[in-house]
N, C-alpha and C positions, 0 to 999 in steps of 0.2 A: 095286771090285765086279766080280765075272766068273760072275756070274751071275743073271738078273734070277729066281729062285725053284729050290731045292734039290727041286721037285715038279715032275717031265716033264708033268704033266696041265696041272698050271695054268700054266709056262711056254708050253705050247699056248695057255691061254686068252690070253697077257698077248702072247705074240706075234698074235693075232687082233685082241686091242683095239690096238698097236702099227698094225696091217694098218689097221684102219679109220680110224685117226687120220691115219694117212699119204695113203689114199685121199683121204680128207677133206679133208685142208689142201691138198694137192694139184689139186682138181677146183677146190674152191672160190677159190683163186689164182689158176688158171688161168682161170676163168670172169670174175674179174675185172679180171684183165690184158688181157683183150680186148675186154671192154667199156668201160675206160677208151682200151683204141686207137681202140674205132671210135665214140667218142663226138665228139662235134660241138667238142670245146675244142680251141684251140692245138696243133697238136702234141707241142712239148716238154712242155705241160703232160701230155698223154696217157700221153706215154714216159714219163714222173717217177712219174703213177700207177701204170702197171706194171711199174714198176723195185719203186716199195714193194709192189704186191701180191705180187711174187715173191718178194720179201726176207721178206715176212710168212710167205710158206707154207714155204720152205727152213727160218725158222726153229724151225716145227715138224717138221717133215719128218728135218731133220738129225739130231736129237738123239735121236727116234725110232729113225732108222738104226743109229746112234750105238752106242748102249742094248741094239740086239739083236742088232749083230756082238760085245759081249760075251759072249751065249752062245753065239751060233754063227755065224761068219761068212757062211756063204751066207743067214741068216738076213737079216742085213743088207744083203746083193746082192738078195736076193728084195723087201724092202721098198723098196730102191731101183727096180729095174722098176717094181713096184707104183704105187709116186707118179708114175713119168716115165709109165707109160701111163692113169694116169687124168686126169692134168697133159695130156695128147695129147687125149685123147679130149675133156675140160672145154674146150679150146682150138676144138677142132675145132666142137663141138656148138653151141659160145655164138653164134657168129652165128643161129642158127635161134630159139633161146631168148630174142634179144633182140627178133628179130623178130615172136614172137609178144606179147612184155611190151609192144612199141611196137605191135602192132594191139589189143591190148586196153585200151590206155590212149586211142585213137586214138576206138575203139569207145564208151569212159566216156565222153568229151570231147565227143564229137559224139551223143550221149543228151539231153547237158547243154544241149549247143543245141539240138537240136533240140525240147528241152521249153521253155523260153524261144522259141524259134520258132514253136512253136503257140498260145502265148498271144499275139505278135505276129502272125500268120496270122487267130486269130479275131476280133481288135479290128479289123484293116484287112476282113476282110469284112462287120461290123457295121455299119463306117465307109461301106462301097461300096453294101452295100442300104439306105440311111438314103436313096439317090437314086434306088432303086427302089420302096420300099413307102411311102416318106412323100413325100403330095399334094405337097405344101409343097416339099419339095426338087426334085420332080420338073419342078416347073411353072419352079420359078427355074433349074434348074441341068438341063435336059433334052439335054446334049449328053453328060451322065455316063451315058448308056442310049442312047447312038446309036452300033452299034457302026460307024456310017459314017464318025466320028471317028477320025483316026490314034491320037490318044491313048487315045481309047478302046477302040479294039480293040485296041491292045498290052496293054490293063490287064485284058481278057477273056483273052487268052493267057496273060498273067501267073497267074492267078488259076487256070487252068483247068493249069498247068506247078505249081503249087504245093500243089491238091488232088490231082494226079496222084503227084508225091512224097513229101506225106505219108500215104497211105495212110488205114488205118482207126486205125494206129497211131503218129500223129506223132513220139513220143520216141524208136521203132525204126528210124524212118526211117534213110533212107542220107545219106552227110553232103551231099548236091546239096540237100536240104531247104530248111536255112536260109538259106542265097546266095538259093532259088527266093524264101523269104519277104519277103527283102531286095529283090528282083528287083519282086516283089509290090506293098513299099509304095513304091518309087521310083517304079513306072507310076502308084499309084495317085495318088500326089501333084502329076505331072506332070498326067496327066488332071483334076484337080482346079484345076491352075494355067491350062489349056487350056479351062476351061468357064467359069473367069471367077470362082473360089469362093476368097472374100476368109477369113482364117485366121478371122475373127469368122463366118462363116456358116458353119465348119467342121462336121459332124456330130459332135453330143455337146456342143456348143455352142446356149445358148438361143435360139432360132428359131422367132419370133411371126410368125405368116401371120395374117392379114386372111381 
C-alpha cells in the first residue's frame, strides 16, 4: 500500500480521522496510566496497570503512524507529536480529573448517609421528647429534662450540634452530619443509662402509668 487514497481531499479527511484516533487513544492511555499510579493498590500492581494502559494506546497509535508515513512521511511525524502531546497533557491533567471524580463520589456517599442519618436523627428525637411531653415518663425518668445532669446536658448539646448540621436539608448536609447524629444517639443512650431507664421502659415501648 503507499497510499491510503488516490484523492488529495479525502486523504485530508482520512488523515483527520488518523489525527483524532491518535489523539484519542493517546489521552485516553494516558489518563489511565495515571490513574492506575495514583490508585491506592500495591505498587507493582499500579505499574503493571500502566505498563498495559500504554501498551493498549501505542497499539493504536502505532499503526495509525504507521499507515500515514505511507503517504507522506511528515504526515507520520505530525501524528506522532500529535499522540506524545495529547498523551502529556491527559497525563498532566488526570490528577485534577480524578480529584474532582473522588469529591463527587465523596459527595454521593455522604447524601447516602446523611439521608439514613436523618431518619436516625428523627427517631432519637422522638425517643428524647417521649421524657418531655409524656406525664408518665416525665414523673419516672425526670433527670432526662434536668439539664443539671452531666449526661443530660451533653445530650442537649448533642442534639442542638446535630440540628445545627443538618440544616433545613439533612441529605445536603455536609458529611460532619451523621458522626453529629451518631454523637447524638450515644449521649442519648448514655443519658438514658444515667436516669435509671431500664431497655423495657425504653420510649416506644408499652408503658402502663397508674
Amino acid at each position: 500500500m503507499t497510499s491510503l487514497s488516490q484523492s488529495g481531499a479525502l486523504a485530508v479527511w482520512q488523515f483527520l480521522a488518523l489525527a483524532i484516533l491518535v489523539a484519542g487513544a493517546a489521552s485516553i492511555a494516558a489518563y489511565l496510566a495515571r490513574k492506575h499510579l495514583a490508585s491506592d493498590d500495591v505498587l507493582p500492581d499500579g505499574a503493571d496497570g500502566a505498563f498495559w494502559d500504554a501498551f493498549a494506546g501505542l497499539a493504536v497509535i502505532v499503526p495509525c503512524i504507521v499507515v500515514a508515513s505511507f503517504t507522506w512521511p511528515w504526515a507520520g511525524l505530525a501524528l506522532g507529536i500529535l499522540g506524545a502531546g495529547a498523551a502529556l497533557a491527559a497525563f498532566a491533567t488526570a490528577p485534577r480529573m480524578l480529584r474532582r471524580q473522588a469529591n463527587r463520589r465523596a459527595g454521593r456517599n455522604s447524601r447516602i448517609m446523611n439521608q439514613a442519618a436523618a431518619v436516625r436523627h428523627k427517631s432519637a428525637l422522638a425517643r428524647w421528647q417521649r421524657y418531655e411531653l409524656d406525664p408518665g415518663y416525665s414523673i419516672d425518668y425526670p433527670a432526662m429534662t434536668d439539664p443539671r445532669q452531666p449526661e443530660t446536658a451533653a445530650l442537649i448539646r448533642a442534639i442542638k450540634a446535630a440540628e445545627r448540621l443538618g440544616g433545613t436539608d439533612p441529605a445536603g448536609a455536609d458529611a460532619a452530619y451523621a458522626p453529629a447524629v451518631d454523637q447524638l444517639e450515644q449521649a442519648l443512650a448514655a443519658a438514658e443509662r444515667a436516669a435509671g431507664v431500664s431497655p423495657a421502659g425504653l420510649p416506644g415501648q408499652d408503658h402502663a402509668h397508674s
